[in-house]
N, C-alpha and C positions, 0 to 999 in steps of 0.2 A: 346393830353396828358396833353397839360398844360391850357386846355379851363376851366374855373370856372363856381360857380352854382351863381345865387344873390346874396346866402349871399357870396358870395366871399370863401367857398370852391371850393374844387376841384371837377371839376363834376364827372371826374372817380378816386375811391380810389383806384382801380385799372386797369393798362394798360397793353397789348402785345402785341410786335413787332415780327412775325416772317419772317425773311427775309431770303434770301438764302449770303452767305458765299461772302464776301468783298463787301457788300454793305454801311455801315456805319453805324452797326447799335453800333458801338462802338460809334460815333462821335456824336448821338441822346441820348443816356447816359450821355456825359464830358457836352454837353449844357444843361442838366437837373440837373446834378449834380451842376454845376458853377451859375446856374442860383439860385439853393435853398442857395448856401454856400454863395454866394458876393451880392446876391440880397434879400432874401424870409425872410430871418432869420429864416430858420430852423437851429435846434440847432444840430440834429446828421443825420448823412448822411450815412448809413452803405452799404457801396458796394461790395455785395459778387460774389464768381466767383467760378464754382466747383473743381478748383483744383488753389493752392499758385502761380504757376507761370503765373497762367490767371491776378490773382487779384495784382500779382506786376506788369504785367506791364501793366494794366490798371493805378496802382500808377504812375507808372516811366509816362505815358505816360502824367498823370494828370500835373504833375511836370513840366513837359517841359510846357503848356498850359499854367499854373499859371506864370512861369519866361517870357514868351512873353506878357501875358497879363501887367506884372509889369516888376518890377526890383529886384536881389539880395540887402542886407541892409550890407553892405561894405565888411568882407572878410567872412562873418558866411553865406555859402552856404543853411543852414539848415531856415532863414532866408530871407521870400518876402514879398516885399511891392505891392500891388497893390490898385490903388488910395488912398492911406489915409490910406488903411486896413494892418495889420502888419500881418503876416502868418507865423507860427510854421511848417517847416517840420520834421516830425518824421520817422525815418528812422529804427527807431528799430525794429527788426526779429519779425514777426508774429502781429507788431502792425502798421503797417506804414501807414501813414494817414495827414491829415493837420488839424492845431488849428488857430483858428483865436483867433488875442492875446485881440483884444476890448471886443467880447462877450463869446470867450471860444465855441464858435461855432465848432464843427469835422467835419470832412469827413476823414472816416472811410475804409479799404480795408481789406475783409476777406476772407481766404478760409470757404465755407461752412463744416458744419459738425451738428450731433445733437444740440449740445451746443453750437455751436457759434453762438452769437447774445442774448442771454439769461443776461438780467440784464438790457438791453441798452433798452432806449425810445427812437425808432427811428423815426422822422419826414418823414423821405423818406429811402424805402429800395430797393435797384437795384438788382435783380436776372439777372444776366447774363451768358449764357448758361444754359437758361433754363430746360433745353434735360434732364442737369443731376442733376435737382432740386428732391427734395425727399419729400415724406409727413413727414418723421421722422424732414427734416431741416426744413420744413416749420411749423412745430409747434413750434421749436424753433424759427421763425424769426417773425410769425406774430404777438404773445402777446405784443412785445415788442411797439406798434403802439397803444396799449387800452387806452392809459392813453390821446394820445395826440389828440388838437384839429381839425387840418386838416391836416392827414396823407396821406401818397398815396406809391404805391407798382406799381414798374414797372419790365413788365420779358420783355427779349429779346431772341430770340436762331436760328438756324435752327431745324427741324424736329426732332423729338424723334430718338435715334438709332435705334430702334426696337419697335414691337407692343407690347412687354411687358415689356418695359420702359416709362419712362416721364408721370408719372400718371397724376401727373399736371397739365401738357402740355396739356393730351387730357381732363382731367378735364374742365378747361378754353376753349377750343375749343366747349365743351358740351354742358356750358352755353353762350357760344356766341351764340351758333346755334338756341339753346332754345330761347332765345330773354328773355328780361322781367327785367334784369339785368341792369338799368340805370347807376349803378355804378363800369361797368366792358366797359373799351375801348379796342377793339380789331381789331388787323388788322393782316392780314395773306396774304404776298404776292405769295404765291404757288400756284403750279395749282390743280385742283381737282382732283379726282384717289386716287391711294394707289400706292404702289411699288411693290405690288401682281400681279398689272393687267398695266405693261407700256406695253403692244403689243399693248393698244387703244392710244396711245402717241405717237406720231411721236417728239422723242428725236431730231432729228435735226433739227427742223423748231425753222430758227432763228425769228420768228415772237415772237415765244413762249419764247426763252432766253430775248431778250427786255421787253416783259412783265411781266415775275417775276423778274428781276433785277431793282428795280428802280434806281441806280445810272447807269443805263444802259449811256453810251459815255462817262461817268467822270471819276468811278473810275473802272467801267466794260467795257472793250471792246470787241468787236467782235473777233478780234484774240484773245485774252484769254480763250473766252468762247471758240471756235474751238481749242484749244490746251487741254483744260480739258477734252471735249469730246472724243478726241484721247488717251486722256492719261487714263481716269477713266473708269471704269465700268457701266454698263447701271445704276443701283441702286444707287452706288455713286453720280454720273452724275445727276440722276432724285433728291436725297434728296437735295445735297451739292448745287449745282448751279440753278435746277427749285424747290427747295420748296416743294417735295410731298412725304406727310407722309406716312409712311408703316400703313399697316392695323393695327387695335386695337388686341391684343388678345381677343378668344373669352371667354367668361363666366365672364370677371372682374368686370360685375358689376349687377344687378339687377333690379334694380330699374330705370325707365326710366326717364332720366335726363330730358326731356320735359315736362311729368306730375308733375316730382317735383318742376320747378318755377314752371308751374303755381299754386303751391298749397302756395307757398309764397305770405304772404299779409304782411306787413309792419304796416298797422292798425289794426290787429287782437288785437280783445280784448275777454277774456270768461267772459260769463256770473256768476257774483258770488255769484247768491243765488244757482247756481247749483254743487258749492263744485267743488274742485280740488284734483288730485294724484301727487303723486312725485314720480319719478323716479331716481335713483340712480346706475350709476356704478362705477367700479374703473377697469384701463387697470391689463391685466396681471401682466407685471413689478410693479404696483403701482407707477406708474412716471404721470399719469394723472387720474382725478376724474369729473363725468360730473352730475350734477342734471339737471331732466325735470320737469317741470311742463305739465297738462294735465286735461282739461276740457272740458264744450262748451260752445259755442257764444249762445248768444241770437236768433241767427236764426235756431239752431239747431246743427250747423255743428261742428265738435272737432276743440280744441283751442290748438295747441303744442308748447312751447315756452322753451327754453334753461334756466334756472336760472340761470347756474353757471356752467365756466367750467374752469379749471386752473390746470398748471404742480403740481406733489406731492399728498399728500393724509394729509398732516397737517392741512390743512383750512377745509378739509370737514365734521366733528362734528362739530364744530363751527357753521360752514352755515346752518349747517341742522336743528339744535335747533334755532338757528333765523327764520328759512324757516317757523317752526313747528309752532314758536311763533306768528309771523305776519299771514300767510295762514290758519293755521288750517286746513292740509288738511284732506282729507275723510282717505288715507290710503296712506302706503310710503313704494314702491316697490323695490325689489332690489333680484340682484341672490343670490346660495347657499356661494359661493366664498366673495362675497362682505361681504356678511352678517354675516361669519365666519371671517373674515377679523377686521370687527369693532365691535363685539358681545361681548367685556369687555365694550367700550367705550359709544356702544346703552346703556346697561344696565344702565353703572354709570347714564346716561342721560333719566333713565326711558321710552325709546322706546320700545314699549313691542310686541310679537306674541299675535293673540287673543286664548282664552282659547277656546273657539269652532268656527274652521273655516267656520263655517257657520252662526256664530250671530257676526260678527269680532264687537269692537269697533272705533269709531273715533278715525284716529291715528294710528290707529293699522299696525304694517307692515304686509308686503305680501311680503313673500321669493318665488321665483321661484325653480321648479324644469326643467330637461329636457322639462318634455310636458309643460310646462307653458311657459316655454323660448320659443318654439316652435311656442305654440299658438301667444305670443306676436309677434313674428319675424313675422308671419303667418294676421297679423290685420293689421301689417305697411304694406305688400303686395299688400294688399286688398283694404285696405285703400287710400293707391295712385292710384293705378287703379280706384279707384270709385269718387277717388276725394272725398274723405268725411272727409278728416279735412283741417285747413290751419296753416301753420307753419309762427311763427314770421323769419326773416331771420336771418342767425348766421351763419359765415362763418365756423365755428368749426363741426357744422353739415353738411353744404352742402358739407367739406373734407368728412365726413365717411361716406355721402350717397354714395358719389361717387366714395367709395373705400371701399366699401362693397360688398359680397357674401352672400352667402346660403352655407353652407355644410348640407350634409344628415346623419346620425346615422340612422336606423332602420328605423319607424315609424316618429322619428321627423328631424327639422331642426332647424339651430343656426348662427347666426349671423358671419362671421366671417373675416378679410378683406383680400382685393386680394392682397396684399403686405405686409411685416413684416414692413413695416415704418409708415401702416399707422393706425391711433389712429382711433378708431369705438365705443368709450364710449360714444360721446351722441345720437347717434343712439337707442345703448339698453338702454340709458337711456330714452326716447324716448319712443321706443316702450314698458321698462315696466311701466310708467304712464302712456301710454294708456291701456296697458293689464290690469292693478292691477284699473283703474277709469270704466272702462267694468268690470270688474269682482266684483267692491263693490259697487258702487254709488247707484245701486238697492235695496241694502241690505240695505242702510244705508238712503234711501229714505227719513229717516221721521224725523232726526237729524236734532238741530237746530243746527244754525254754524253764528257767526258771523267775517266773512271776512271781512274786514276791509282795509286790505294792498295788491298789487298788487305785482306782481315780482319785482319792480322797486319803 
């Protein structure tokens, strides 16, 4: 968890521990945490937990830690010295946490929720109890980490409740499996199976309890584990003390998480005398906005790379006329919704429809209808199966691949995600730069364009 790269990052930005119930995976949290707050000089430490009394007494627990490691500073309890360093305890209702008085340094305790964590640059962000992490929190926890220079995100938990919970959870397990992810540390002490099929599991062999507990004879013993097995349920038993997840629901996702690393490349660059599309959406709520860029490499193959994606819908004119101005692209796609959405604000900004959709101009947008949504959703399908583009990486997408579906209407299909929490705008934005750069780039063959500037 805490091995670095040469340049003295951290090799994984992020890490998970899943371990079965009183192994210590709280005590691998307090040494990471203690290690960033009195060692690292990371300036905010936000340690969330899915519900207040998890996260206070992970606090309470810190507390006790920090008074052994120092001393009280004479009758002000709120008040620890440890070596030299002067330590603020805040004990107040829903913010309780510790300040270091030298650099203003926090360590932070929250219950999760959408909004919490929203505002804060956090150097290091602790998801503990993983199980009941959510894409809705996780949007709110991860921006918070963009600004700063060597962040890192650690989860811990036992097994999801259920196969149609902990999206994350089997998210993270997906691309562990995939491989390809340098920047993702994973460790899972469970056994293999699902909790669908323990009749190939022989529950009592304590060979098997020693091996998923690694604090197995310290903080785990053999009579403990033989009193749980009496006392719980074969499924309790198999998640809570051996580690093994229940099956996935079926249908949650589409898109196979092994073709999509490999279709991540890191050095993807497109080719730019061959003209680019943008893509554009905005979520339902309008609480998040996603631009795609969308072209090809030099070798041939499609170039898809995230512009820009951020909570709100106030920065997104803004970015799109900078986009407009630096790219020049061929044409800038976007659904019926979206496009009713900002259709005072296109205009003031001279974004214009072409007057015959079949001679469109440079620039010109491309509004989707159902079959066009369709078609697009229907090219990203196809597209990963055949392996024919590569994607810059961007963890904001690799959330809504992985928490995307297909729904059917009629004739067509639409993008739409396997949970209410989880955001799938750069997705369709995504696939409409690639639908609307397939559908004009031909037309528009013979345009000169000078590109000049890069996403970046």
């Amino acid at each position: 968890m805490m091995s670095v790269r040469p340049d003295g990052k951290w090799a994984c930005f992020e890490f998970a521990e899943w371990v079965p119930r009183q192994n210590g995976k709280g005590a691998i949290l307090e040494i990471r945490a203690l290690a960033g707050f009195l060692l690292l000089g990371e300036q905010l430490i936000m340690w969330s937990a899915h519900e207040y009394k998890t996260a206070i007494r992970a606090f309470r627990r810190m507390k006790q830690l920090l008074k052994r490691l120092g001393k009280q500073v004479g009758a002000n309890e709120n008040l620890l010295e440890v070596d030299g360093i002067r330590i603020k305890v805040i004990n107040t209702n829903g913010e309780e946490g510790f300040e270091r008085l030298d650099t203003n340094a926090e360590l932070k305790f929250i219950a999760r929720s959408k909004g919490s964590g929203r505002g804060f640059t956090g150097h290091l962000n602790i998801i503990d109890e993983a199980f009941a992490y959510t894409w809705e929190q996780n949007e709110a926890l991860m921006p918070t980490m963009r600004a700063v220079q060597n962040p890192q995100i650690v989860y811990t938990s036992t097994p999801p409740l259920s196969g149609d919970t902990g999206a994350v959870m089997y998210a993270l397990r997906e691309r562990a499996e995939a491989g390809g992810d340098a920047s993702l540390g994973y460790r899972d002490w469970g056994l293999d199976g699902d909790l669908d099929h323990l009749t190939d599991i022989d529950l009592d062999d304590q060979a098997l309890w020693e091996e998923t507990n690694p604090a197995w004879g310290q903080r785990v013993t053999e009579e403990a584990t033989a009193r749980d097995r009496r006392g719980m349920s074969d499924q309790g038993f198999a998640r809570e003390i051996l580690g093994i997840w229940p099956k996935r629901a079926e249908g949650s996702t589409v898109i196979d998480p092994a073709k999509w690393a490999a279709m991540l490349d890191e050095a993807s660059q497109r080719d730019r005398d061959a003209g680019l599309a943008l893509g554009v959406d905005i979520s339902p709520l309008r609480d998040s906005s996603a631009i795609c860029v969308y072209g090809l490499r030099a070798d041939g193959m499609g170039h898809a790379q995230i512009a820009d994606y951020r909570p709100g819908t106030r920065w997104l004119m803004p970015r799109l006329v900078e986009l407009r101005e630096a790219l020049e692209p061929l044409t800038i796609a976007m659904g019926k919704g979206t496009f009713a959405f900002l259709k005072t604000a296109l205009d003031k900004e001279n974004f214009e429809l072409p007057d015959d959709p079949e001679e469109p101009e440079p620039g010109d947008l491309a509004v989707t209808g159902a079959l066009d949504m369709a078609a697009a959703a229907g090219q990203v399908l196809d597209g990963v199966r055949e392996q024919a583009f590569r994607v810059v990486p961007n963890r904001h997408l690799d959330v809504a691949v992985a928490g995307a579906k297909t729904k059917a209407s009629g004739d067509t299909i639409a993008w739409t995600p396997t949970k209410s929490d989880v955001d799938i705008t750069p997705l369709v934005a995504m696939s409409l730069a690639r639908w609307s750069y397939d559908a004009r780039s031909h037309l528009l063959a013979d345009a000169e364009y000078d590109v000049t500037e890069s996403v970046y």
